[in-house]
VOBA-1610 file (N, C-alpha, C; in pm, whole numbers, padded with zeros to 5 digits, always signed):
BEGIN
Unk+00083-00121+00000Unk+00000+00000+00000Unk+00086+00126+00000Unk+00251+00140+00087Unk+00313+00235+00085Unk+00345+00295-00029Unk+00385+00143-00112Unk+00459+00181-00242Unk+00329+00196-00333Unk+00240+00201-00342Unk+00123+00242-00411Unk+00146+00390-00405Unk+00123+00438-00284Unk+00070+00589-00255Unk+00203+00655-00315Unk+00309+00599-00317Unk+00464+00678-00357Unk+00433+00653-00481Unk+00418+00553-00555Unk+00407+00573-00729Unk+00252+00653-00771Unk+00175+00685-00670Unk+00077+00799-00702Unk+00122+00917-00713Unk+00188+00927-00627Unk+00241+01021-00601Unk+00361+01098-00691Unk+00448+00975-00775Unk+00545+01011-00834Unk+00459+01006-00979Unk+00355+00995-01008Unk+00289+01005-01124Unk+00217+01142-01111Unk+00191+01188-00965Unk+00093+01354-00986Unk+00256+01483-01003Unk+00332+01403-00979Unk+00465+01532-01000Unk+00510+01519-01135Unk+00484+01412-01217Unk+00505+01420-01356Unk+00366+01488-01502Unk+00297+01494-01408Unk+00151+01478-01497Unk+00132+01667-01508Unk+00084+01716-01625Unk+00104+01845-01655Unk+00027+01884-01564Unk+00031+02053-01542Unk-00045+02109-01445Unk-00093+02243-01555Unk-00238+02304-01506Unk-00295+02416-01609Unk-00211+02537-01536Unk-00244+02637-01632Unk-00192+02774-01589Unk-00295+02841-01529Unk-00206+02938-01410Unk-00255+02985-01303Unk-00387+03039-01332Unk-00401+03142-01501Unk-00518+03238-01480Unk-00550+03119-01631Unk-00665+03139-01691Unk-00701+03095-01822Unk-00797+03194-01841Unk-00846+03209-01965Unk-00941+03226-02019Unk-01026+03114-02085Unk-01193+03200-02078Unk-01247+03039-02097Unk-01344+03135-02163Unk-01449+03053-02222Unk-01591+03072-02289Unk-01693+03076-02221Unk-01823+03153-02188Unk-01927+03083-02108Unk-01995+03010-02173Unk-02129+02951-02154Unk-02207+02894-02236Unk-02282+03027-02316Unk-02287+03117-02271Unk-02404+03194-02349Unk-02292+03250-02519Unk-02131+03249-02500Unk-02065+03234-02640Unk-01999+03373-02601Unk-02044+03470-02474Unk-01942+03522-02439Unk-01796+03495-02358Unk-01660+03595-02363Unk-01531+03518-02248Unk-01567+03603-02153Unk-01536+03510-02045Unk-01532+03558-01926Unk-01367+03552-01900Unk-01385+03643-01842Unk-01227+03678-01773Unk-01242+03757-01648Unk-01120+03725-01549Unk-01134+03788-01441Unk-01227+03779-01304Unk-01309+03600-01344Unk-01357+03560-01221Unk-01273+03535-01093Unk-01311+03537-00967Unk-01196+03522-00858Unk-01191+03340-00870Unk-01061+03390-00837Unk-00980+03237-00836Unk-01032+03147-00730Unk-01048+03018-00729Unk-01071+02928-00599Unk-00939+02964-00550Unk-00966+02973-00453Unk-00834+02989-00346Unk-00741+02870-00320Unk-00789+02760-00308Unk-00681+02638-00315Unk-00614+02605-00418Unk-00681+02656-00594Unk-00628+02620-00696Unk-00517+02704-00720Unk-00550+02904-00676Unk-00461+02975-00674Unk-00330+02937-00636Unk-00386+02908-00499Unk-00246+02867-00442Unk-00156+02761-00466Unk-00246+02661-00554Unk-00142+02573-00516Unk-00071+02569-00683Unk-00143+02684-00800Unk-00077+02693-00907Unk+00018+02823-00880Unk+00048+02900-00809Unk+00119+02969-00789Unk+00296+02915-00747Unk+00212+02821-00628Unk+00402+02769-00571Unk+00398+02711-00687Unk+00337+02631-00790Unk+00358+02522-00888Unk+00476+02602-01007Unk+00410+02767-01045Unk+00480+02822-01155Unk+00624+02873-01028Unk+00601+02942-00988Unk+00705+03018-00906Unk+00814+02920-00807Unk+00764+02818-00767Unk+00874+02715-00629Unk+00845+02597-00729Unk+00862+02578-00813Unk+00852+02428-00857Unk+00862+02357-00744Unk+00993+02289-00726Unk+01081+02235-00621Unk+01016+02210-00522Unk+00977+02342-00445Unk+00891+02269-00283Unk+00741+02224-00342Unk+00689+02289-00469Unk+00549+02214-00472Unk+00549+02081-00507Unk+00716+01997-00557Unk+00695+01877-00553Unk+00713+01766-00453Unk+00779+01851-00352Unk+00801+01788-00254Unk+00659+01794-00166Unk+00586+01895-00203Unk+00449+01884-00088Unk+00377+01802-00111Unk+00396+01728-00264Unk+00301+01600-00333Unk+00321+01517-00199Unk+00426+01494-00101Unk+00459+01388-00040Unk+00375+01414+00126Unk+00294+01577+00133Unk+00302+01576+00225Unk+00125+01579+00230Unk+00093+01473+00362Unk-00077+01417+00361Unk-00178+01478+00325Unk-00279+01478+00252Unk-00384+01541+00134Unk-00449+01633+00264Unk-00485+01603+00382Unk-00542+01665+00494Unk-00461+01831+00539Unk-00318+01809+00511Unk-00225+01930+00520Unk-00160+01995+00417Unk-00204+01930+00304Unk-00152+02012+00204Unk-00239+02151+00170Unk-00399+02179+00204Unk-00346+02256+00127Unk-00349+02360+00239Unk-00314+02329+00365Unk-00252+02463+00467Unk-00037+02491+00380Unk+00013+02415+00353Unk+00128+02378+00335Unk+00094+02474+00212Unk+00025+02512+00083Unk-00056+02526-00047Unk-00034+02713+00049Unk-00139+02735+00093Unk-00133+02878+00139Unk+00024+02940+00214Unk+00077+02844+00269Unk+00203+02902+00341Unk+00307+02902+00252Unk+00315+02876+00146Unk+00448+02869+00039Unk+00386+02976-00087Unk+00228+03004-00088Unk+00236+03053-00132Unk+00284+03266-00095Unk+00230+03200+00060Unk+00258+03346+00108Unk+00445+03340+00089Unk+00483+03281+00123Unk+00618+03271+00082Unk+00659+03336-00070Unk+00610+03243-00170Unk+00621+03293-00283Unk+00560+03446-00339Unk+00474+03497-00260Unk+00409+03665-00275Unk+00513+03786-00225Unk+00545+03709-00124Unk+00634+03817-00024Unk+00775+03799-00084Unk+00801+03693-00098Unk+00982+03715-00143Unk+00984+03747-00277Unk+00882+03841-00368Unk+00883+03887-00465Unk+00844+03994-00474Unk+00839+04091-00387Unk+00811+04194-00392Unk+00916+04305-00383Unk+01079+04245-00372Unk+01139+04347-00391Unk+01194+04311-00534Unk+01167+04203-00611Unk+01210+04216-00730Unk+01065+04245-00817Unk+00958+04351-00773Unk+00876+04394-00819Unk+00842+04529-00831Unk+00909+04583-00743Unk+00929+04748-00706Unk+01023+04810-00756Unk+01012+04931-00772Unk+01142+05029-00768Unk+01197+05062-00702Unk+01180+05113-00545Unk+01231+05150-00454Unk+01181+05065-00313Unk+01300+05110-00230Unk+01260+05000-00074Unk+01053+05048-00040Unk+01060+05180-00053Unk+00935+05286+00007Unk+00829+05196-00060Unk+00822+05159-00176Unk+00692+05107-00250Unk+00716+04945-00191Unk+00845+04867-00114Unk+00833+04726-00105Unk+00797+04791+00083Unk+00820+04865+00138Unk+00746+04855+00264Unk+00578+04873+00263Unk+00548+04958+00162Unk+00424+04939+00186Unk+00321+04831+00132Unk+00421+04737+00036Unk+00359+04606+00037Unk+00367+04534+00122Unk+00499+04516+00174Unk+00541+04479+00284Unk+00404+04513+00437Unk+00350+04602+00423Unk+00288+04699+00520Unk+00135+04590+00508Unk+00101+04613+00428Unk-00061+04522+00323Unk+00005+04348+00389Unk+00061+04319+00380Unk+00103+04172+00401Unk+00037+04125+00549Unk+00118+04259+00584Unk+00166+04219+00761Unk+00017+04272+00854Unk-00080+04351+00754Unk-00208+04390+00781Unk-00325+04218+00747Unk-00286+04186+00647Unk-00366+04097+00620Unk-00335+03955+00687Unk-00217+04007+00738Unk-00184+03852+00855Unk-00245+03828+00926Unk-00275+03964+01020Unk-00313+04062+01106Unk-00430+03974+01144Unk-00497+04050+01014Unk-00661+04043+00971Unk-00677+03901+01001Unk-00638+03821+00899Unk-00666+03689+00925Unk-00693+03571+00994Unk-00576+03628+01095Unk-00570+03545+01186Unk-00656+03600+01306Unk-00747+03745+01272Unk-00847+03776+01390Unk-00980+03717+01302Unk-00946+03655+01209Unk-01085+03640+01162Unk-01179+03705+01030Unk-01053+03779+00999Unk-01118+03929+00914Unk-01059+03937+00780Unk-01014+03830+00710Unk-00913+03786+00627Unk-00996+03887+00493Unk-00875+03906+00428Unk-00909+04054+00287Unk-00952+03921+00166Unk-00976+04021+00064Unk-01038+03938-00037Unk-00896+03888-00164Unk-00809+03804-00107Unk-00698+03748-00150Unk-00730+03635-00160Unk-00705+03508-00269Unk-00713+03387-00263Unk-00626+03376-00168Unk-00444+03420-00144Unk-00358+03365-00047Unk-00482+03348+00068Unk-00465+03476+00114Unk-00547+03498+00277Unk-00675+03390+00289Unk-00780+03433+00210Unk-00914+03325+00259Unk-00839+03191+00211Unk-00776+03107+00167Unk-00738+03025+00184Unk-00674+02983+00317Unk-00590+03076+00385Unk-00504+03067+00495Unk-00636+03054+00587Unk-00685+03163+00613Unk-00837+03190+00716Unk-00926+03026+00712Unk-00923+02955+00588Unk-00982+02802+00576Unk-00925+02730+00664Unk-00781+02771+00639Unk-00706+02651+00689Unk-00688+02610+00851Unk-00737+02752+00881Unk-00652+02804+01020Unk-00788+02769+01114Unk-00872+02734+01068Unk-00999+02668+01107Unk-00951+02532+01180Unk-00870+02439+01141Unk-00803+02308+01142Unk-00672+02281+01173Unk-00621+02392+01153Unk-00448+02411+01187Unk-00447+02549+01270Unk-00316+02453+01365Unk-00252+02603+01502Unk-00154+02615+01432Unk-00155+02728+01307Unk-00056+02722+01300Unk-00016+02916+01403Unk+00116+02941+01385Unk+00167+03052+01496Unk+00145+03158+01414Unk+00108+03277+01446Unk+00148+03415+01391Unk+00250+03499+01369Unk+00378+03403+01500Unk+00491+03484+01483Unk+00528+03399+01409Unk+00537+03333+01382Unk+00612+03255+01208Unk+00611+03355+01083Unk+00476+03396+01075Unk+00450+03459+00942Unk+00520+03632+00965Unk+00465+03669+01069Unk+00542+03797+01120Unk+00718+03807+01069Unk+00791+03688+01138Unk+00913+03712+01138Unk+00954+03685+01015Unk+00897+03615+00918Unk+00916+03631+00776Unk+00945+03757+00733Unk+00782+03804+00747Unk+00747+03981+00704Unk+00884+04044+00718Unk+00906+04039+00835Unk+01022+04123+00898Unk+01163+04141+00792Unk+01183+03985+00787Unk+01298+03983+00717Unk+01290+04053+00614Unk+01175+04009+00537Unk+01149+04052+00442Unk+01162+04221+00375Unk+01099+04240+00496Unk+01133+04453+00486Unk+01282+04449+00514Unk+01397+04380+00606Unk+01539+04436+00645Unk+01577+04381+00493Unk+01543+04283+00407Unk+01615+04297+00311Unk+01582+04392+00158Unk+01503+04475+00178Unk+01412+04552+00066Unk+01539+04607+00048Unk+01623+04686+00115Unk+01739+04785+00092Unk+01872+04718-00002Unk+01883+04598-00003Unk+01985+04511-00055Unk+02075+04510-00003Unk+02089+04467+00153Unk+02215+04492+00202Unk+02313+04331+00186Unk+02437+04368+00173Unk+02572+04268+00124Unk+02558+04218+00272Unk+02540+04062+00333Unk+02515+04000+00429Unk+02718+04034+00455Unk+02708+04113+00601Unk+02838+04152+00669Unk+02920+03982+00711Unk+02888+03898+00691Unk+02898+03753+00729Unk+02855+03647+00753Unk+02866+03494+00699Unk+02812+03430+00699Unk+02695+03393+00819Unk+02730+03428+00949Unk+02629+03423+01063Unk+02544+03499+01021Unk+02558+03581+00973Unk+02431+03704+00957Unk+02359+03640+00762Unk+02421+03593+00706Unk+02354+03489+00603Unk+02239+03374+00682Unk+02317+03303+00742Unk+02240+03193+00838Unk+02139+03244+00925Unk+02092+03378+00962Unk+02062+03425+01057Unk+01912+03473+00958Unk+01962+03516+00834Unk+01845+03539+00745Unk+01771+03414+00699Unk+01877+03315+00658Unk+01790+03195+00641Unk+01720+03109+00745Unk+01754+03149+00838Unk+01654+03130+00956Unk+01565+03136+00989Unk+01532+03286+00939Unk+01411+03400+00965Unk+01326+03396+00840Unk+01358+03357+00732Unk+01298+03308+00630Unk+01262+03160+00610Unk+01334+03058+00500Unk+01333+02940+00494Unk+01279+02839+00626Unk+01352+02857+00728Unk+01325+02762+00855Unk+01200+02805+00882Unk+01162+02899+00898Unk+01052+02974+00962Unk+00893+02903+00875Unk+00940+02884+00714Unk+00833+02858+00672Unk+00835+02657+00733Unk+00923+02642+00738Unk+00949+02467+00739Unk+00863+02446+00883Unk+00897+02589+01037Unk+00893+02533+01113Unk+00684+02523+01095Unk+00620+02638+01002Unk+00486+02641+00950Unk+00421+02523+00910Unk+00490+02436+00868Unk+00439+02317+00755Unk+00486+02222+00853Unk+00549+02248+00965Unk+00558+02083+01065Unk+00411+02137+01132Unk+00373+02232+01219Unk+00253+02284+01229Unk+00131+02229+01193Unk+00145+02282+01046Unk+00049+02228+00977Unk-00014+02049+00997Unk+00117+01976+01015Unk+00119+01877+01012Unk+00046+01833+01127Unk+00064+01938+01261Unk-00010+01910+01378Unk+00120+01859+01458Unk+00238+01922+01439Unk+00365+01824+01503Unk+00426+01923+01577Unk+00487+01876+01745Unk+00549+01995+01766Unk+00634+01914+01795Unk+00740+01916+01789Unk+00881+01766+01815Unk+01013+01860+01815Unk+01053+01843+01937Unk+01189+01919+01951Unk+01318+01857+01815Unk+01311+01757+01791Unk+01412+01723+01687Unk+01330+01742+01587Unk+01245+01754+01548Unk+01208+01783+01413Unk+01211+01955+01377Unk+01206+02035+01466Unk+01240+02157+01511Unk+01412+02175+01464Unk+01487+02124+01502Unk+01598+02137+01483Unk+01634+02118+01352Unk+01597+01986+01297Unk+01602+01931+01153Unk+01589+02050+01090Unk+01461+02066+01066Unk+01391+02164+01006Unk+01511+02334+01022Unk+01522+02335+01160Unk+01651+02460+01120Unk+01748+02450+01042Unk+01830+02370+01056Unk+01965+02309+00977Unk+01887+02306+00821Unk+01783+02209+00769Unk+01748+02236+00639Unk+01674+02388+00595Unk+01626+02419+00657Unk+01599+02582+00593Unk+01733+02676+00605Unk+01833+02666+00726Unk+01977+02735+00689Unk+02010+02704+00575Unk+02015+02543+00497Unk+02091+02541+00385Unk+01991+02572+00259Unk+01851+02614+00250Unk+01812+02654+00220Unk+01816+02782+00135Unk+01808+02847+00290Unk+01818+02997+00256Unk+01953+03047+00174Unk+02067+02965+00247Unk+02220+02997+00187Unk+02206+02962-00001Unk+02155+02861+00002Unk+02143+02796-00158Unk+02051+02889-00246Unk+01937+02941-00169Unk+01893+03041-00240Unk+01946+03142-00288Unk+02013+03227-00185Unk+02074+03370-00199Unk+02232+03303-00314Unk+02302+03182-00339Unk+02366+03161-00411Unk+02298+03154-00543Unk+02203+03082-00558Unk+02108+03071-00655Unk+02102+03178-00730Unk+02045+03281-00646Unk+01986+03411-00712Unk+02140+03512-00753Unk+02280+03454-00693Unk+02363+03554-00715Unk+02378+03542-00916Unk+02396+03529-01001Unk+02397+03573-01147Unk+02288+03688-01175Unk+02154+03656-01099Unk+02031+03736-01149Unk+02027+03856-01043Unk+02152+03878-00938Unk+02162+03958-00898Unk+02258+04086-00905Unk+02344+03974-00984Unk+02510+04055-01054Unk+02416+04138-01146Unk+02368+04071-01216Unk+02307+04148-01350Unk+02216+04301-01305Unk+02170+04254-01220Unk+02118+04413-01148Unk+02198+04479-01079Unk+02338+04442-01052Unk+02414+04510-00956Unk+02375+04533-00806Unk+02369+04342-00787Unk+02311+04395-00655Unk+02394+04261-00633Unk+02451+04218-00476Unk+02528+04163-00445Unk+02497+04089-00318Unk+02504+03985-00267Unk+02448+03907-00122Unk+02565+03863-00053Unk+02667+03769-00158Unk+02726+03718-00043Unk+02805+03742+00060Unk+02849+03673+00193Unk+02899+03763+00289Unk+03036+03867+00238Unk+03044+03965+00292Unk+03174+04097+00297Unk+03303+04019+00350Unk+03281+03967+00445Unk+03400+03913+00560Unk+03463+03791+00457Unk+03393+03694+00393Unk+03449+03593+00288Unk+03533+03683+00170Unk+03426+03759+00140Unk+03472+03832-00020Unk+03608+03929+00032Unk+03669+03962+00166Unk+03774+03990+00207Unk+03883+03915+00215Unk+03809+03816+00253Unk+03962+03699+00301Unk+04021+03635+00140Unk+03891+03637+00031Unk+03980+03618-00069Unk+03997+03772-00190Unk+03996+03843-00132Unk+04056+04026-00194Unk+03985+04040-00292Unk+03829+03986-00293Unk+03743+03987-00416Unk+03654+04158-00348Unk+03659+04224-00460Unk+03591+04352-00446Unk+03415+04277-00527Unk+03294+04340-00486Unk+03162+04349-00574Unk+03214+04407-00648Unk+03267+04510-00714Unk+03269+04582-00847Unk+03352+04497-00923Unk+03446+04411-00821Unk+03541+04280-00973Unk+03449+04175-01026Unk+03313+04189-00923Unk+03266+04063-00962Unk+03160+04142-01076Unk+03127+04285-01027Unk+03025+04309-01169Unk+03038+04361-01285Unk+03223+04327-01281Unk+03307+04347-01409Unk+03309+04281-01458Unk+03372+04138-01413Unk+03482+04082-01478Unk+03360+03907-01457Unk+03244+03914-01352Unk+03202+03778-01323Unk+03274+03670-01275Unk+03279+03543-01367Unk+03325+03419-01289Unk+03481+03463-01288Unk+03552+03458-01195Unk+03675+03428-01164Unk+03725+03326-01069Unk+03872+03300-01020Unk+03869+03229-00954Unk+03850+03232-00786Unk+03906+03365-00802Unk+03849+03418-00633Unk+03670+03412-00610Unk+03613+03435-00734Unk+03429+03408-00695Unk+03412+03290-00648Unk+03504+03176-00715Unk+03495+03055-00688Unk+03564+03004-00576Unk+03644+03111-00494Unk+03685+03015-00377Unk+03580+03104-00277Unk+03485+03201-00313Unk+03390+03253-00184Unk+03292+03151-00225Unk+03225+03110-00325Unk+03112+03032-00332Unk+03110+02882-00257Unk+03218+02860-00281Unk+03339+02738-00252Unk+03274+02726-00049Unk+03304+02847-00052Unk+03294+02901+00120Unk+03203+02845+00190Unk+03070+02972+00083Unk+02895+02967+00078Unk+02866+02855+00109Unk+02895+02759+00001Unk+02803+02633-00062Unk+02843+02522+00093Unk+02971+02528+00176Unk+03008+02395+00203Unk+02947+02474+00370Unk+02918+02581+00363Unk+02818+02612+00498Unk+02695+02508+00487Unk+02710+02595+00367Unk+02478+02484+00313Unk+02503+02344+00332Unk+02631+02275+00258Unk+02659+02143+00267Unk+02678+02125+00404Unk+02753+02185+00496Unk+02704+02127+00643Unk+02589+02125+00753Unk+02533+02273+00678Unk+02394+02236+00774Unk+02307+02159+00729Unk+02296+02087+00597Unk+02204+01943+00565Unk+02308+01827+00614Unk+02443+01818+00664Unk+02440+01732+00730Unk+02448+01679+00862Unk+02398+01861+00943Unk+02370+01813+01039Unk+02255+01804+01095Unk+02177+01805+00980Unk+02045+01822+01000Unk+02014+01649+00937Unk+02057+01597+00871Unk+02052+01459+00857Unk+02091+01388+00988Unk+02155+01423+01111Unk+02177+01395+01253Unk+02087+01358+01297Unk+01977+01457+01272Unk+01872+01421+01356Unk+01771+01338+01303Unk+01751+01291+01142Unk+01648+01230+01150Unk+01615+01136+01260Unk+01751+01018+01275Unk+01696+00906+01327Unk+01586+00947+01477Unk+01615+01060+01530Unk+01527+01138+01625Unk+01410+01163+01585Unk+01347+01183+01468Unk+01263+01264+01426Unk+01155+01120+01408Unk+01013+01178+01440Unk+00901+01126+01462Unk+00869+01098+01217Unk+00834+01016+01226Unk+00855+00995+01051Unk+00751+01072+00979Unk+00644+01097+01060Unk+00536+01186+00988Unk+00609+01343+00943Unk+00718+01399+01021Unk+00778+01496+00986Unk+00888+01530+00875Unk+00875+01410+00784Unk+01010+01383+00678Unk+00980+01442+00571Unk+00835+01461+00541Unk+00739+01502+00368Unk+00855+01649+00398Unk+00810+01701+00532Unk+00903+01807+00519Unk+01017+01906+00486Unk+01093+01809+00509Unk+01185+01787+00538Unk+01284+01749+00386Unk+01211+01707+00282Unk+01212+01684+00143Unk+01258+01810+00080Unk+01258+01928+00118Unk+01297+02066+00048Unk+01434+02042+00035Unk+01525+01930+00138Unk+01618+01912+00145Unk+01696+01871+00004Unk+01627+01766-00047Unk+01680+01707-00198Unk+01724+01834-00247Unk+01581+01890-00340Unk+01665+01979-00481Unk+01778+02055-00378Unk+01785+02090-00271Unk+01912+02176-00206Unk+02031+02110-00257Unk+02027+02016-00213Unk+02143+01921-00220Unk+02176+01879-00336Unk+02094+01874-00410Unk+02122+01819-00581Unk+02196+01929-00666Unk+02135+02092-00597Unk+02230+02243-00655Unk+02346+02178-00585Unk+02378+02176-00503Unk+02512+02176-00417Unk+02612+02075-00452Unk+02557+01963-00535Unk+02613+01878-00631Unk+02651+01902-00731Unk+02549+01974-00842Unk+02554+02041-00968Unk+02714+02169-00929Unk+02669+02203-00839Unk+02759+02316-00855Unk+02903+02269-00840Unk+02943+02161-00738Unk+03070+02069-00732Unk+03105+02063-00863Unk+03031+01999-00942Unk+03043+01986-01018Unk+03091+02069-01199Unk+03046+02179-01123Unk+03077+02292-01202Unk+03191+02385-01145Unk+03248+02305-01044Unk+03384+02395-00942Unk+03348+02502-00887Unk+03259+02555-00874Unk+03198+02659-00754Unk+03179+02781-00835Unk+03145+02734-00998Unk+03135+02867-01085Unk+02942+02905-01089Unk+02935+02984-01029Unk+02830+03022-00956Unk+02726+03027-01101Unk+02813+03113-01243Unk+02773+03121-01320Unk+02754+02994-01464Unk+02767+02876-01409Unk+02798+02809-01524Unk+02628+02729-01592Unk+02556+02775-01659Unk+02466+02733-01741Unk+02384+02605-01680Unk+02521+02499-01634Unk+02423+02351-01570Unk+02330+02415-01438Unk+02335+02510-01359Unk+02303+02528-01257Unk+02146+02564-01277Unk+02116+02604-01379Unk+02026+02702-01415Unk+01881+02569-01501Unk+01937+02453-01520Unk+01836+02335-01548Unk+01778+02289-01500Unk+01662+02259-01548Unk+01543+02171-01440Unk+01592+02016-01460Unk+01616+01955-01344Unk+01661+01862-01335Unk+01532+01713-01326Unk+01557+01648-01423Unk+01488+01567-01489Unk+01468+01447-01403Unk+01598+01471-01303Unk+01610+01333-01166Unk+01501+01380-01025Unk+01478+01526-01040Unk+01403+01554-00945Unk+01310+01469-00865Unk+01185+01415-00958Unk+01060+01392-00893Unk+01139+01255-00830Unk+01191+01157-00931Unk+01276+01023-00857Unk+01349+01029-00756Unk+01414+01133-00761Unk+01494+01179-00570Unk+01458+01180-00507Unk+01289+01287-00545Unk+01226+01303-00420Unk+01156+01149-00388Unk+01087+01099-00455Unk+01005+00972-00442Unk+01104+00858-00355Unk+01263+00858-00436Unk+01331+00754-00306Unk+01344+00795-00199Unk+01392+00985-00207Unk+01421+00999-00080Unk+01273+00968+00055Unk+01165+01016-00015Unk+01032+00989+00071Unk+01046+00826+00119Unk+01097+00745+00030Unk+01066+00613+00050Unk+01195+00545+00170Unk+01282+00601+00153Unk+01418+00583+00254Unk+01397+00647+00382Unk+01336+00763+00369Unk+01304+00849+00472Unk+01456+00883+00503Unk+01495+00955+00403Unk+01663+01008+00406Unk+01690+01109+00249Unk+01825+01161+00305Unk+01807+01315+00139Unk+01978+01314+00160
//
């Protein structure tokens, strides 16, 4: 029966998915456009276009919590796009501002007319999940509108904390789980998370002239930001990424410490871990050239990683 529900499962992560908005026909031979979205479909085609990655890993996580897991990634995916949607920090605080109002709202009961939100307000009917979870997101979210160069890797880890972990520690929640080692897990994989992200995004950030990784690394090897938004891959980029990446590579393995601790209903989770680890491979593989083309592919081994790793209960 296990291995049933895993090859269901590895058949709904291969099987096409529609696009977020469509246009359609009514019967009377006029288009309608611009009806409000079901809120569960919104959400869960939103992480689908925008997070591939975690929406395939949520295939793994129980039909009863997905779609609280569906609203919390998508608030994820709304908010960590709003400073690559603005012009200035002033216009991302006051989205920033609307976010942290409709959290607000929501969670008193008073949720705005957002598929995210009345979806969340559904959910929260059935799930505890916390308010300061979503708050300390927000937060981060406004300290990074300005683009500040993370002064050092603690203060990297410290963001992926407040981001990434924060949503993981949401979706054990969801699950109805409060487990001191699964708590921990869950930190260590959203640190390497967050670190893999902000590496991720460094090419699409050179290109805007905007820069993340820590100051204190990019010192110790005499790499200036302006050599890197000259000149790009060099070999000094490659011994800071080198740096970056084997932080991320240690906090998934010490966050693999704790499974054997961890209660097993908390692992679907815990799955964000793969594609992390599969960049952190790719990129070995590419010698720590942040910029090299393989990094940037959808990887075709994905849904099978995730499906053994679900089935091993290991990443």
């Amino acid at each position: 029966m296990k291995g049933h529900r895993l090859g269901c499962q590895l058949y709904c992560m291969l099987a096409p998915r529609p696009r977020l908005w469509q246009r359609s026909y009514s019967t009377t031979g006029s288009a309608t456009q611009g009806k409000s979205p079901d809120p569960l479909e919104y959400a869960r085609c939103l992480v689908h276009q925008n997070d591939y990655e975690n929406y395939l890993a949520s295939l793994f996580i129980p039909s009863h919590a997905r779609p609280a897991v569906w609203a919390i990634r998508a608030f994820n995916v709304e908010t960590a796009q709003i400073r690559d949607t603005v012009k200035n920090a002033d216009l991302g605080r006051l989205r920033i501002k609307w976010w942290r109002d409709a959290i607000d709202n929501t969670f008193a009961g008073k949720p705005p007319n957002h598929p995210v939100m009345l979806l969340l307000a559904q959910c929260l009917e059935s799930s505890n999940l916390s308010h300061s979870w979503f708050k300390r997101i927000l937060k981060e979210r406004e300290n990074n509108l300005s683009d500040p160069q993370y002064p050092s890797l603690k203060a990297l880890e410290q963001y992926a904390e407040n981001t990434a972990s924060s949503i993981l520690y949401l979706e054990l929640e969801a699950l109805g789980l409060h487990d001191h080692n699964a708590d921990h897990a869950a930190s260590h994989v959203g640190k390497a998370l967050g670190i893999t992200t902000v590496l991720r995004g460094t090419p699409f950030h050179v290109a805007e002239r905007r820069f993340h990784l820590p100051s204190d690394i990019m010192a110790k090897h005499s790499l200036s930001t302006e050599a890197v938004f000259r000149t790009g891959p060099s070999h000094e980029l490659e011994e800071v990424v080198f740096e970056v990446a084997t932080a991320a590579n240690d906090q998934l393995i010490t966050a693999r410490s704790h499974l054997k601790d961890c209660p097993p209903t908390a692992f679907p989770v815990l799955l964000s871990a793969v594609p992390c680890n599969m960049y952190l491979e790719t990129l070995e593989k590419a010698n720590f050239n942040i910029f090299d083309k393989s990094l940037v592919k959808r990887s075709w081994r994905l849904p099978l990683s995730l499906w053994n790793a679900a089935r091993k209960r290991t990443f």
